[in-house]
C-alpha positions in Angstrom: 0.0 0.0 0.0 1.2 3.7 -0.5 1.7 6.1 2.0 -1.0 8.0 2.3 -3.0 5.2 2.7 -1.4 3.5 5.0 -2.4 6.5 6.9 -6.4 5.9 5.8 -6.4 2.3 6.8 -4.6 2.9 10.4 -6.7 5.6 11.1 -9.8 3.9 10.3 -9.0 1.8 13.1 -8.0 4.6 15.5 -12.2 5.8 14.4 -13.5 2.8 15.5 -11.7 2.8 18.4 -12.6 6.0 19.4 -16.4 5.3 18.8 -15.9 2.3 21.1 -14.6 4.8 24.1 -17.7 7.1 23.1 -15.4 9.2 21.2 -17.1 10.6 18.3 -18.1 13.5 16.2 -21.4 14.9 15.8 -23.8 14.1 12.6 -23.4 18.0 11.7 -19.7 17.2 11.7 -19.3 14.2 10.2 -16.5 14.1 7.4 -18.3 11.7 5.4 -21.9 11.0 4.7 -21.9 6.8 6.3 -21.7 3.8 3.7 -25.1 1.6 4.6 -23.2 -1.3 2.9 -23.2 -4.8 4.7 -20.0 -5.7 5.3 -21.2 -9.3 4.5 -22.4 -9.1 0.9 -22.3 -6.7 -2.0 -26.0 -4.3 -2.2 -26.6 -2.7 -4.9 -28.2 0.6 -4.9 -31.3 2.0 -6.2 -31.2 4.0 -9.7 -30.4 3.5 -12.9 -30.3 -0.3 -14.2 -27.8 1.0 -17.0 -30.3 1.1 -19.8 -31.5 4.3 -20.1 -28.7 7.6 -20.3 -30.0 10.7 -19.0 -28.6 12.8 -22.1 -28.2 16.0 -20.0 -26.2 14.3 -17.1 -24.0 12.7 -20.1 -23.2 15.4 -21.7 -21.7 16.8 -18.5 -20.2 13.7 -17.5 -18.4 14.0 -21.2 -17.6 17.9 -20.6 -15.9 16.8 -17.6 -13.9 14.0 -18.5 -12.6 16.2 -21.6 -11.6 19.7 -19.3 -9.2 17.1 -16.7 -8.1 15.3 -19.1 -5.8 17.1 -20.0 -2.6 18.7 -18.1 -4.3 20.7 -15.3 -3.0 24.9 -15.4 -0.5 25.4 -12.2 -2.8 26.0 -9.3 -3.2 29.9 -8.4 -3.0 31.3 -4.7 -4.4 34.6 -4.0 -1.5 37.1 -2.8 -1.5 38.4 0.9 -2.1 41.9 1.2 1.5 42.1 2.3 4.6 40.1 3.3 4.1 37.7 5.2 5.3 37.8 8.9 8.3 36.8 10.1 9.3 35.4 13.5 6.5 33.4 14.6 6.3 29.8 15.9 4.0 26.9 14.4 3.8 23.7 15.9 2.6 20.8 14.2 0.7 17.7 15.5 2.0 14.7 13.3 1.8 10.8 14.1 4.3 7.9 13.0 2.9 7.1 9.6 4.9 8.6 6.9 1.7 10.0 5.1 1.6 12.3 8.2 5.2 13.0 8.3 5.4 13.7 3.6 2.7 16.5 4.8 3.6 18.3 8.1 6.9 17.7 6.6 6.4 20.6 3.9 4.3 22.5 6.2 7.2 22.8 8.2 9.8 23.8 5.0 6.7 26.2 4.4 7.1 28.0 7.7 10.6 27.7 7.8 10.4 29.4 4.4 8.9 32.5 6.0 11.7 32.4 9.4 9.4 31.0 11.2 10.4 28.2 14.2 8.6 24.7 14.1 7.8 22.6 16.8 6.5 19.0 15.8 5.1 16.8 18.1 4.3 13.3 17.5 1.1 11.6 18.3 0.4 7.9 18.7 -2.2 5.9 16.9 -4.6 6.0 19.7 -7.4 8.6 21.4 -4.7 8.9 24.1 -1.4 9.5 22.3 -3.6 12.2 20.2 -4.5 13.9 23.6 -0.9 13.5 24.7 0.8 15.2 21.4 -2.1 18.4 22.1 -1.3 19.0 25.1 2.3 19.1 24.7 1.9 21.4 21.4 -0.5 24.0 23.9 1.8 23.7 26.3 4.3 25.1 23.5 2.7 28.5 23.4 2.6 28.9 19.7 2.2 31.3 17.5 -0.1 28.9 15.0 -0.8 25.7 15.2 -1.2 22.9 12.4 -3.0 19.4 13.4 -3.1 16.1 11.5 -6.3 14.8 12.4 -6.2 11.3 14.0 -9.5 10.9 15.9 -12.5 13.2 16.0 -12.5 16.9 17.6 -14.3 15.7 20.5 -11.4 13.7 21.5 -9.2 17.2 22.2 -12.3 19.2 22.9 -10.3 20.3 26.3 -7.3 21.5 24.0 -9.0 23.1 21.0 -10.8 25.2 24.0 -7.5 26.1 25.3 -6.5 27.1 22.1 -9.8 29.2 21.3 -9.2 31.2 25.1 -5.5 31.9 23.4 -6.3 33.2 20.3 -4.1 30.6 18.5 -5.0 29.9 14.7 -5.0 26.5 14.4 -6.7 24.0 11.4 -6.3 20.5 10.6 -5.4 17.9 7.4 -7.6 15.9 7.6 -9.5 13.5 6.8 -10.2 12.0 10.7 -11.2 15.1 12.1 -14.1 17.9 11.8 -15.4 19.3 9.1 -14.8 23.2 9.0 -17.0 25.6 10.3 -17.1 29.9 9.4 -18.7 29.7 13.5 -15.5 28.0 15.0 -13.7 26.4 16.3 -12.3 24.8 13.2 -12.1 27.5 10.6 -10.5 25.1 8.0 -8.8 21.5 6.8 -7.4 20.5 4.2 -6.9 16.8 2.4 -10.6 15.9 3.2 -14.4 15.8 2.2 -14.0 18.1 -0.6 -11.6 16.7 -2.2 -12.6 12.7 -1.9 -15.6 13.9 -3.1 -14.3 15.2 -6.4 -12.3 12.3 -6.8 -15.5 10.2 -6.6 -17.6 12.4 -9.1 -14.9 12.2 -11.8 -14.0 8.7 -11.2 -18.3 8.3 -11.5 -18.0 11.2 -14.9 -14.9 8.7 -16.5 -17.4 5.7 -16.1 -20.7 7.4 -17.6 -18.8 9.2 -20.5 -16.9 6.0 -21.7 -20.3 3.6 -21.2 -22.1 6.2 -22.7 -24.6 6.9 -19.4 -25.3 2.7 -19.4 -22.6 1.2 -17.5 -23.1 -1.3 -14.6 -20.2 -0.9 -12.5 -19.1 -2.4 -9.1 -17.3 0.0 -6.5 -15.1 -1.6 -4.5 -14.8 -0.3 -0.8 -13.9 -1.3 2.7 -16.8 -0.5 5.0 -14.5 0.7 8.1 -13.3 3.1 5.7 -16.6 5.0 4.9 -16.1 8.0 7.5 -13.2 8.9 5.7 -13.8 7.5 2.1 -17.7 7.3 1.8 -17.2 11.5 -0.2 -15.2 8.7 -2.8 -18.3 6.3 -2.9 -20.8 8.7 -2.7 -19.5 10.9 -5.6 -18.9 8.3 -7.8 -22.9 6.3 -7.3 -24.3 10.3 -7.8 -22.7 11.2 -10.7 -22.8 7.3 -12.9 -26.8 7.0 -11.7 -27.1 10.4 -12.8 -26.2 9.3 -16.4 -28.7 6.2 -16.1 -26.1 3.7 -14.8 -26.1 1.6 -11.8 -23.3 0.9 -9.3 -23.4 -2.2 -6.4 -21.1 -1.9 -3.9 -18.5 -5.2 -2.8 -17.6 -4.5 0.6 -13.6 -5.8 1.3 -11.0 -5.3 4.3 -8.1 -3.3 3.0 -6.2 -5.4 5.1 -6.6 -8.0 2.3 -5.1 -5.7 -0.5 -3.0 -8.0 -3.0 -4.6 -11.2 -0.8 -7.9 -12.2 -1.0 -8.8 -8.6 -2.5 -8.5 -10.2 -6.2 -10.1 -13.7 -5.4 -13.2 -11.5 -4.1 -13.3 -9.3 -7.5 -13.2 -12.1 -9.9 -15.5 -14.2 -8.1 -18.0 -11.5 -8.2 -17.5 -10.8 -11.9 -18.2 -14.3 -12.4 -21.5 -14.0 -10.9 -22.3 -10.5 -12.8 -21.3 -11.0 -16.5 -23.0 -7.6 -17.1 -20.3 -5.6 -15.0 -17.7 -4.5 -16.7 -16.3 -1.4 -14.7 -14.5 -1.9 -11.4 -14.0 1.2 -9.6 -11.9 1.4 -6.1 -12.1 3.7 -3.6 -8.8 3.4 -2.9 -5.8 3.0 -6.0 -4.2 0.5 -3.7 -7.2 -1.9 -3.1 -7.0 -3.2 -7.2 -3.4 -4.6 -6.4 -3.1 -7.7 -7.9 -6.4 -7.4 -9.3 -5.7 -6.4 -13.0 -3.8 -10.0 -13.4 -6.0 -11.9 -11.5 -8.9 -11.1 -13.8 -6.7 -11.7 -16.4 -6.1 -14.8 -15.3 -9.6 -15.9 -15.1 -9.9 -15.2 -18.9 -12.8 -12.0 -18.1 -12.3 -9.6 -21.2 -13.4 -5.9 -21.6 -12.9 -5.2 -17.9 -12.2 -1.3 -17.3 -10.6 -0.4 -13.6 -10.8 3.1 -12.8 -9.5 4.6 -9.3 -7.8 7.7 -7.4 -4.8 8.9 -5.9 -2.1 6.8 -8.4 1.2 6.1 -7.4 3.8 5.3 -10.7 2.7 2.1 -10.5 -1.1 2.4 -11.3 0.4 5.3 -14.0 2.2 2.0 -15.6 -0.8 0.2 -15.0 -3.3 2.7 -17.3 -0.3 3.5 -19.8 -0.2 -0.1 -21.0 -3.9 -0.7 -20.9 -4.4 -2.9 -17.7 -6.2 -0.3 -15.8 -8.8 2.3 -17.7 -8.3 5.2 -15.5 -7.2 7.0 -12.4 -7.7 10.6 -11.2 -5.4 12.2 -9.3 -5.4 14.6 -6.6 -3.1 16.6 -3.8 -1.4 15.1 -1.2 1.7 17.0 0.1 0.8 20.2 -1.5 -1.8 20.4 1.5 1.2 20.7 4.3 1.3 24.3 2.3 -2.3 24.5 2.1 -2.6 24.6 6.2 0.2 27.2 6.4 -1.5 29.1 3.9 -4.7 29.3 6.3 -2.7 30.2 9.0 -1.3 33.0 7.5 -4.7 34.4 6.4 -6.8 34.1 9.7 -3.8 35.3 11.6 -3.4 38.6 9.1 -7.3 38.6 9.0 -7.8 37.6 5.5 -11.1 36.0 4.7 -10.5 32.5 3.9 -12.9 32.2 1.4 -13.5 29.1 -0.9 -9.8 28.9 -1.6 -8.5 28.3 1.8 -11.2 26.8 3.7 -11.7 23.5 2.8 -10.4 23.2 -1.2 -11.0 20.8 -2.9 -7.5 21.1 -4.4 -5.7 19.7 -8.0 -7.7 17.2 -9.8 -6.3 15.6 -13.5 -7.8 12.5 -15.2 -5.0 10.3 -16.4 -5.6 7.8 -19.2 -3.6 5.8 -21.9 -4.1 8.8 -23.6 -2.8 11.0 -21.3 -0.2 9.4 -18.9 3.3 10.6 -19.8 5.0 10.4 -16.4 5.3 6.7 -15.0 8.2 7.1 -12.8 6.4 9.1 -10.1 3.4 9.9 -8.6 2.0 13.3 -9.8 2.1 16.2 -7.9 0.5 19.6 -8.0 1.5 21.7 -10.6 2.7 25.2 -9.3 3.5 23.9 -6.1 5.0 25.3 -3.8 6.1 28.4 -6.5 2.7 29.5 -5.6 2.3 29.7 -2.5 5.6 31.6 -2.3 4.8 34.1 -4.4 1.6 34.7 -2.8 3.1 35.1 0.3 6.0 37.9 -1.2 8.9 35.0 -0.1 9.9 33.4 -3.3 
């Protein structure tokens, strides 16, 4: 598995956990919108049986697909009204996962950027090591403070008071935490609903333009997953019923990726000849997938997913996958210091720097031409920099 979802999976745990100890967010507050799937048998949903297209959903569905499909502009940051400020002290929250570490990572060469000192703190992959790594970072006496998110806001309610009696602009990266709110305490985060829900509705506009609005497709999702990922799921069942197709859901443990993962996909194709688009939640879940339909001797399959890595790039260059969209992941460490800046000079936040939904590009054969790397945001950090009068 990558990274970054590495990070998903263990935190998924951590959110089960914490609803076990009666740590939870509210319904209002709620990243995600919950999956209903069983984690026993695939459901499908209600819709579209993949006969009929709704012509008007197509044709957006088509629009889409053809405006990311092609290399995405360099992302645009609106300048600060002046320099930015020099001298001030941002502590970041991290945890042991490297996903966590790639983002605070560049937060902290942001801040460092503008002369700033950084204090990280390292929290465990529990309720209580996410406590512990608050309270130290208060203790701090910062300037600003940068969080990633490990269990719900509830958890830290005590600190994030603290913080609020302080003054301290603070926001998280998501996805485990709050969702943003213009009343407090969280003014904004970064890496979450937003932005898995884009991913979903283009993975779900790739499906309906290439079917033509009559595809029956099966997502592939693990259920524990859903409070962080359902934004994936949901966007991609909107936007392919939209069209007139369908979508049934096959419920996996990630823990199985490249195990039993494949075993489950085939067998399930086997039973529904008429499904010929696989989409995952996660670009890491189809591992070992590709040849294990191949092996089966299933034609005309088309897997589409999010977040690449090289690999899946390789994957869609020489046909085995259909698609993948990608999106940011370490361009949000300067996302977060970006909202610091702006709700400690007063700024408005606006759209941009509340909870953005961030770089999105389709990548097909047609359009891969990097398969050495994972891509990354175009204009970042040059950007940011700029905006901020330090580069």
């Amino acid at each position: 598995m990558t990274h970054k979802h590495i990070a998903l999976v263990a935190v998924s745990t951590i959110l089960i956990a914490g609803a076990l100890t009666g740590c939870g967010s509210s319904s209002s507050s709620s990243p995600a919108t919950q999956s209903a799937t069983s984690a026993a048998s695939a459901t499908p949903s209600s819709g579209g049986s993949g006969g009929g297209a709704n012509a008007a959903a197509l044709q957006t569905d088509k629009a889409m697909v053809a405006k990311y499909s092609t290399a995405q502009p360099p992302i645009t940051v609106p300048a600060l009204p002046q320099k930015a400020p020099t001298g001030k002290t941002l502590a970041l929250v991290t945890c042991p996962l490297p996903a966590c570490s790639s983002v605070t990572t560049a937060s902290a060469a942001a801040a460092k950027t503008l002369g700033w000192k950084v204090d990280t703190f390292n929290s465990q992959l529990t309720p209580q090591g996410y406590q512990a790594a608050w309270q130290e970072a208060v203790q701090a006496h910062p300037t600003a403070l940068s969080v990633v998110a490990v269990t719900p806001d509830a958890t830290v309610s005590k600190y994030v008071d603290e913080v609020a009696k302080a003054g301290i602009p603070w926001n998280e990266i998501a996805p485990a935490g709050d969702r943003p709110s213009a009343n407090g305490p969280l003014k904004a985060s970064y890496n979450g609903y937003p932005e898995f829900l884009e991913s979903g509705q283009l993975m779900g506009d790739v499906v309906a333009a290439a079917s033509n609005g009559t595809a029956q497709a099966v997502v592939v999702e693990d259920p524990s997953l859903s409070p962080i990922l359902g934004p994936v799921v949901d966007g991609f069942t909107t936007q392919l019923k939209a069209a007139g197709g369908s979508v049934t859901e096959l419920p996996v443990s990630a823990a199985n990726t490249g195990k039993t993962i494949p075993g489950q996909v085939v067998s399930f194709l086997q039973s529904h000849p008429s499904m010929k688009y696989v989409a995952f939640e996660l670009s890491d879940l189809d591992a070992g997938v590709a040849p294990a339909i191949k092996a089966a001797g299933l034609s005309g399959i088309r897997i589409v997913s999010r977040a690449p890595q090289a690999s899946n790039l390789a994957a869609v260059k020489d046909g085995t996958e259909f698609a993948e969209v990608g999106e940011e992941d370490i361009c949000n460490g300067y996302r977060a210091v970006d909202g610091l800046l702006r709700d400690m000079e007063g700024v408005p936040l606006g759209t941009f720097a509340t909870e953005p939904t961030g770089w999105h590009e389709i990548f097909t054969a047609a359009d891969v031409t990097e398969t050495t790397s994972a891509p990354q945001t175009p204009g970042c950090p040059s950007a940011f920099l700029k905006a901020w009068h330090a580069g």
